[in-house]
C-alpha positions in Angstrom: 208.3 114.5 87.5 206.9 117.9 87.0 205.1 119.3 84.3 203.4 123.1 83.8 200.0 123.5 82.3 198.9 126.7 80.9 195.4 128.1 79.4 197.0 130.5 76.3 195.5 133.4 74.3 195.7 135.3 78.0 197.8 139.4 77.4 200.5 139.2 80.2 200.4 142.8 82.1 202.2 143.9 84.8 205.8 143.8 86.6 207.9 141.1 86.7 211.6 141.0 88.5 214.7 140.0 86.5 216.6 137.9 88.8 220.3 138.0 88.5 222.2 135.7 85.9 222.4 132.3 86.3 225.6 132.5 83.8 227.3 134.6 85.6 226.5 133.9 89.3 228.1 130.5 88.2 231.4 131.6 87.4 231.2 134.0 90.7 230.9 131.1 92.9 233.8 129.2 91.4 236.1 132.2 91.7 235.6 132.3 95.9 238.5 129.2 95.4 240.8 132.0 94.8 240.9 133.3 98.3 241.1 132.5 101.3 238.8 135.7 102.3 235.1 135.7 102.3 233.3 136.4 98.8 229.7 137.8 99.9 227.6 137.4 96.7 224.3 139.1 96.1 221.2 139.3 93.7 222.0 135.2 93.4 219.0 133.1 91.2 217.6 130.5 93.3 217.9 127.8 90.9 219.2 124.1 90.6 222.5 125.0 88.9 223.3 127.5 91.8 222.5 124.4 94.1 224.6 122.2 92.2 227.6 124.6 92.2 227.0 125.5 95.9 227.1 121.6 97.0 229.8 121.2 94.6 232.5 124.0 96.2 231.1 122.8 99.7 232.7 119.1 98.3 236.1 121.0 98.3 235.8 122.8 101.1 234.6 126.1 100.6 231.8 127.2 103.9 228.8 128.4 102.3 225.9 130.9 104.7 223.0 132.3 103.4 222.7 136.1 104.4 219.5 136.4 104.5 217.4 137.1 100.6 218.3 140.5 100.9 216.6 142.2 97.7 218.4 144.0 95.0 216.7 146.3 92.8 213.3 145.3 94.0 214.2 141.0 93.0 214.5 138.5 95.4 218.3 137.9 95.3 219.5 136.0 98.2 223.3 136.5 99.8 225.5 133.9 99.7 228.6 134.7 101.8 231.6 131.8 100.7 234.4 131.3 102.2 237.5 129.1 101.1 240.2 129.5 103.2 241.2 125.9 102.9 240.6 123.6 100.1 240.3 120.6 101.5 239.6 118.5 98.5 240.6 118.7 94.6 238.6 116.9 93.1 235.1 117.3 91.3 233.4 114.2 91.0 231.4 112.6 88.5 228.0 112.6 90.1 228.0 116.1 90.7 229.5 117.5 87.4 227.8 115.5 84.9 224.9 117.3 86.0 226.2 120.4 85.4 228.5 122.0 82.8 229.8 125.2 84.5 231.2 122.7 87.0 234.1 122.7 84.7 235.2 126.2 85.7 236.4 125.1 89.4 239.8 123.6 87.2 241.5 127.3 86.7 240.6 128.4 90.4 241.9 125.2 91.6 245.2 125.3 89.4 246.0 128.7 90.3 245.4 128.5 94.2 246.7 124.1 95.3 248.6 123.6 91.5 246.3 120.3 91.5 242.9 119.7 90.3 240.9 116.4 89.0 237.8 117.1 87.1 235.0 115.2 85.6 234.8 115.9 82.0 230.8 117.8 82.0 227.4 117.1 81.7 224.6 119.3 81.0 221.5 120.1 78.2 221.9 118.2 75.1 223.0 121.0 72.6 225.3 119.2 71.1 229.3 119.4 71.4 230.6 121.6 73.9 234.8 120.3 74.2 236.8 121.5 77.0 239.5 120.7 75.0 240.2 124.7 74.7 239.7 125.1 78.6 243.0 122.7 78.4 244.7 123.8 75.7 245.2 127.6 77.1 245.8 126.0 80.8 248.8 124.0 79.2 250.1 127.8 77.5 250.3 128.6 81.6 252.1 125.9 82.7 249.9 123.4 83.6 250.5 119.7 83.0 247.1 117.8 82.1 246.5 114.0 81.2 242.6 113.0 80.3 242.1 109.3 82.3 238.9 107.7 83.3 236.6 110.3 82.1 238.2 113.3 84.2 241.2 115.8 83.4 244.0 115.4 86.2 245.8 118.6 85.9 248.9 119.9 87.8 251.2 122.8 88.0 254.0 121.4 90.4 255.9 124.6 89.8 252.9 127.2 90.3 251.2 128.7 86.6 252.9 130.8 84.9 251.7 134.2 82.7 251.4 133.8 79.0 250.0 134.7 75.7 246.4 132.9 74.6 244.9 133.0 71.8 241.6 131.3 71.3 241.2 130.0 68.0 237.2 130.4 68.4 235.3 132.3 71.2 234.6 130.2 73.8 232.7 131.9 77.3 233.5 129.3 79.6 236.8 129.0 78.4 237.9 132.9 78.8 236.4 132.3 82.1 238.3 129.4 83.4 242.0 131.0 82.0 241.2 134.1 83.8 240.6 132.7 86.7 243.6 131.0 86.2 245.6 133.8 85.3 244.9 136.1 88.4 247.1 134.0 90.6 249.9 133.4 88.0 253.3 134.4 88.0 253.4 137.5 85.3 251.6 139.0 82.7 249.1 136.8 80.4 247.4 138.2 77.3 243.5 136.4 76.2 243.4 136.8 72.5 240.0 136.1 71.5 238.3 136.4 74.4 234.8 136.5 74.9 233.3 140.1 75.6 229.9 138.7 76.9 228.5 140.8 80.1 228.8 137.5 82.3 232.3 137.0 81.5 232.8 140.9 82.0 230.8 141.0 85.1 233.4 138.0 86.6 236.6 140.3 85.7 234.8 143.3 87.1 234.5 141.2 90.4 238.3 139.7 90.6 239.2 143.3 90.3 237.1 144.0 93.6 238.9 140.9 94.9 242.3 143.0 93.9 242.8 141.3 90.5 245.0 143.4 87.9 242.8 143.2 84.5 243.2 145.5 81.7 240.8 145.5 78.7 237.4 144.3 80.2 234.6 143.9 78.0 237.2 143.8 74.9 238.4 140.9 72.9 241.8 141.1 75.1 242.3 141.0 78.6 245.5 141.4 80.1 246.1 140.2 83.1 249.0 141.2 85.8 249.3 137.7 88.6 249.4 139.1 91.9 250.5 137.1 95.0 246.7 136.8 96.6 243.4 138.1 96.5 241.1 139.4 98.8 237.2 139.2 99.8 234.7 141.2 98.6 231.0 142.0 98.2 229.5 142.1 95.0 226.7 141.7 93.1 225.4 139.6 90.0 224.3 141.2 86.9 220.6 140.9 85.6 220.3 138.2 83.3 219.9 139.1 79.8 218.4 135.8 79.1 215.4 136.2 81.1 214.9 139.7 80.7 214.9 138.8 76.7 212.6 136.0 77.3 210.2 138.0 79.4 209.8 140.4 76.3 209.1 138.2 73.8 206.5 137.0 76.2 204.6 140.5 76.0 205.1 140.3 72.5 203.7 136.9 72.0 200.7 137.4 74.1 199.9 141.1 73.0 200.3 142.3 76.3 202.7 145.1 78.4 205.4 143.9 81.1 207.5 146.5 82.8 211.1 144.3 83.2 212.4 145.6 86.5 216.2 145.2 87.9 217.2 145.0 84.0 219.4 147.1 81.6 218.6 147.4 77.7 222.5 147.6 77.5 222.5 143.8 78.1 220.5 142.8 75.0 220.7 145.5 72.8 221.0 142.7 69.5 217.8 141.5 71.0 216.2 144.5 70.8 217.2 145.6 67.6 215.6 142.6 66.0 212.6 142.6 68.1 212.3 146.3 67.0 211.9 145.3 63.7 209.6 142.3 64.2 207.0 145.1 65.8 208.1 145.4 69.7 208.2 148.1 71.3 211.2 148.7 74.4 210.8 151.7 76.8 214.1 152.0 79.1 213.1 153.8 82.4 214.8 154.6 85.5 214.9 151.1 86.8 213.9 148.4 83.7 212.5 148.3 80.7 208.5 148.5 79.4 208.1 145.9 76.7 205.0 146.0 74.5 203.9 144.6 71.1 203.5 147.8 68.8 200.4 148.7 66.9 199.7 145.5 64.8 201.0 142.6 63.5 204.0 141.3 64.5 206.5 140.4 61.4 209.0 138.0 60.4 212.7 138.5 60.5 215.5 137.0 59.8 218.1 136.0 62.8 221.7 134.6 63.1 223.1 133.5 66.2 226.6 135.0 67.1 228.8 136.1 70.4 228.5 138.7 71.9 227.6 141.0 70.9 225.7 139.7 68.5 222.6 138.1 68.9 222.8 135.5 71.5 222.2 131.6 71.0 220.4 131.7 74.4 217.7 133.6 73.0 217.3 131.4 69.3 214.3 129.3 70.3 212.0 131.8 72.2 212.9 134.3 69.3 211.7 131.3 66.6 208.7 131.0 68.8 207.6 134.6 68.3 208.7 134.1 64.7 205.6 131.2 64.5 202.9 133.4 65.0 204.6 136.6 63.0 203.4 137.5 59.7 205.4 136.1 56.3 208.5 133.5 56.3 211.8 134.2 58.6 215.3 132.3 58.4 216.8 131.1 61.9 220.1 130.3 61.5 222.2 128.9 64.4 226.0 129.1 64.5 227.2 128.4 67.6 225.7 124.8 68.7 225.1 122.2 66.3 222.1 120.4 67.3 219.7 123.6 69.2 216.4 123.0 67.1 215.1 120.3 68.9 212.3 122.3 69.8 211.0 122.5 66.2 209.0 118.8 66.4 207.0 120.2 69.4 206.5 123.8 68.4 205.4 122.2 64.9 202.7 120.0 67.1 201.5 122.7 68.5 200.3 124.0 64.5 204.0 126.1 63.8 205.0 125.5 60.3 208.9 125.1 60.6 211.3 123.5 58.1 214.7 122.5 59.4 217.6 122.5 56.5 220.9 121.7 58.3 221.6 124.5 60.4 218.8 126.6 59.3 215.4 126.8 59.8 212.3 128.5 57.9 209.7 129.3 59.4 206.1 130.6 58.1 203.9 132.2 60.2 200.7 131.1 61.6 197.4 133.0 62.6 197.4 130.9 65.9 199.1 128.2 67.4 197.1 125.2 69.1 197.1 123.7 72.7 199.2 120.4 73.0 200.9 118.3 75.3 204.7 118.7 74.5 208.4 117.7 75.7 210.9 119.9 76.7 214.5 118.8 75.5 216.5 121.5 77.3 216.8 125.1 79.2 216.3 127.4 76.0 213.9 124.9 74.5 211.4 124.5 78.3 211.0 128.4 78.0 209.9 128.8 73.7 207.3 126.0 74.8 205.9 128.0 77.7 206.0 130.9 75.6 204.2 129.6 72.8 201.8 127.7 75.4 201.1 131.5 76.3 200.2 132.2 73.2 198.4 129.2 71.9 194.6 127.8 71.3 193.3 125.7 74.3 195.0 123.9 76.8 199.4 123.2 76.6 200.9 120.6 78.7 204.4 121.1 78.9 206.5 118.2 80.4 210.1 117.4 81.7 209.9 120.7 82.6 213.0 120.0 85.4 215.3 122.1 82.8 213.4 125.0 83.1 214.7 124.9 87.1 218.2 125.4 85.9 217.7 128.5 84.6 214.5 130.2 85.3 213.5 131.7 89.0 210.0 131.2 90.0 208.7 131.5 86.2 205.1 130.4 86.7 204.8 132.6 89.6 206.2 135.5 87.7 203.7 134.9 84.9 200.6 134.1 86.6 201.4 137.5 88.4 200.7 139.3 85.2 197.5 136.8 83.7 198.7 134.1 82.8 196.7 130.6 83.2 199.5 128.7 84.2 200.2 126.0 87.1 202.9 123.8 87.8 201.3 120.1 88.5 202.6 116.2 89.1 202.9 114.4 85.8 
């Protein structure tokens, strides 16, 4: 098993290429099941969870070719062209959902194109409870017929889904994703109350309209959506992830260095920089990124609450209380959306932080530095605020189990040590 090793107290300068969003390339790939014309997408992450999904739709049929890493903005996006023109198998096993969450979102595409699907209920981080039970729930308002045996969801729509009104009774991303899949190929008009605005879930109803979708209401709380018959191919490509880009700039914040963010939009984390702002960052949007800097002096501490979108997102809480370690004075982290997301704490606090968890918020005070240790990463979010503050630190950080950081990050020590950093991915 892998493990990084970085040498901190090193100011990051240079460029470094936002690669396109894990979150929604993820969702992109599922909805190729809805036609039987090719889907060519672009500016795709190379990263485990793409893998996963990839091998997955291959499982039920769908041809997959690479076309080439054809780059998009100056990143090294690759092409995937998929095409599903027969499904040849409806369900999602065991071995390859559990180690992936998003797998979950091949149940509305399958519904809405065969009327069958059989999916394992989801793996993925630890973060605590993440219930499909909604995904079902606003399926069942369309029609579908679903039973929960053996650890998967056997769903059915004998008589073809039909349009309807949902109303989520708390935002849910993956959910809003699955029913609009769903709803494209539906007979009629359905109505998503409550539907997440985040730029993923946008950026996949942005691309079922290029497949000849009928969505009204994109980027809102409500999407209405007209079923149509079929839909079509298309070529598109995925958005820059916020997450990364985010994570990048509290990198040359932590380290007291520049980065220019390139392939990026400060439209896509604009909670992110507002609070970064007033910690002591500095943001620069030019033609094609952002410049992300640590403004004259100290940074400071702030207080944060996770949210939806657009508020500030739960992605970003740990590299945020990272930064927040080494600010001046005491800040409040308070996390909203998952239950159990601070199990970073114990090894940022071995590392010299001084953070005090009280149910689902956290203090933290400041420190002048932190200090070099060997450390255990417990999930995505968590892998990255450990490298981060490994940047930062004293001495010598080992940072192990470091395979979660391959589900979500694109060549991350390469990027770094492009800009200074003292970092190097080594056999445990």
């Amino acid at each position: 098993m892998d493990q990084i090793r970085i040498i901190g107290g090193k100011p990051l300068n240079g460029e470094i290429p936002i690669s396109g969003a894990k979150n929604a390339a993820l969702p992109l790939m599922a909805a190729s099941l809805l036609t039987e014309g090719t889907l060519s997408l672009s500016n795709l992450p190379h990263l485990a969870d793409i893998s996963s999904m990839a091998h997955l739709l291959g499982e039920l049929g769908v041809e997959i070719s690479m076309n080439g890493a054809a780059p998009s903005g100056g990143n090294m996006g690759r092409v995937l062209d998929l095409t599903a023109s027969r499904i040849s198998e409806t369900t999602a096993p065991y071995d390859l959902v559990r180690k992936m969450r998003a797998s979950v979102l091949v149940l509305g595409p399958l519904l809405a194109r065969v009327g069958e699907a059989r999916v394992s209920l989801p793996g993925g981080c630890a973060i605590g409870t993440r219930p499909v039970d909604l995904h079902l729930k606003a399926l069942e308002q369309l029609g579908a017929e679903i039973e929960l045996a053996e650890g998967y969801v056997n769903a059915q729509a004998p008589k073809g889904l039909k349009g309807g009104h949902v109303v989520f009774p708390m935002v849910t991303v993956g959910g809003t994703e699955n029913i609009l899949m769903a709803a494209v190929l539906a007979d009629g008009e359905t109505v998503i109350g409550n539907a997440a605005r985040e730029p993923e879930v946008a950026d996949l109803a942005n691309c079922l309209v290029a497949m000849g979708a009928k969505i009204e209401g994109i980027g809102t709380d409500t999407l209405k959506v007209e079923g149509v018959d079929a839909l079509g191919g298309a070529d598109y490509a995925v958005l820059p992830d916020r997450i990364e880009t985010g994570s990048y700039a509290v990198a040359a914040a932590i380290t007291g260095g520049e980065l220019y963010l390139k392939g990026t939009r400060a439209e896509l984390i604009e909670s992110v920089i507002e609070l970064l702002g007033r910690a002591g960052v500095t943001f620069v949007e030019e033609t094609d990124g952002i410049r992300v800097s640590r403004t004259n002096g100290p940074l400071k501490g702030v207080d944060l609450m996770t949210e939806p979108f657009p508020g500030f997102p739960t992605d970003m809480q740990a590299q945020f209380m990272t930064l927040m370690a080494v600010s001046e004075g005491a800040s409040m982290v308070t996390e909203t959306i998952f239950e159990n997301r601070f199990m970073h704490v114990p090894e940022l606090c071995r590392m010299g932080a001084d953070i005090n968890v009280h149910g689902a918020s956290a203090i933290i005070r400041g420190v002048g530095a932190l200090s070099g240790a060997p450390v255990m990463a417990t999930d995505l979010r968590a892998s990255v605020s450990l490298i981060l503050a490994g940047l930062a630190a004293q001495g010598e950080t080992v940072v192990n189990r470091v395979y979660h950081l391959d589900r979500g990050y694109e060549r991350l020590e390469e990027k770094l040590a492009g800009c200074g950093a003292a970092i190097e991915r080594a056999a445990e």
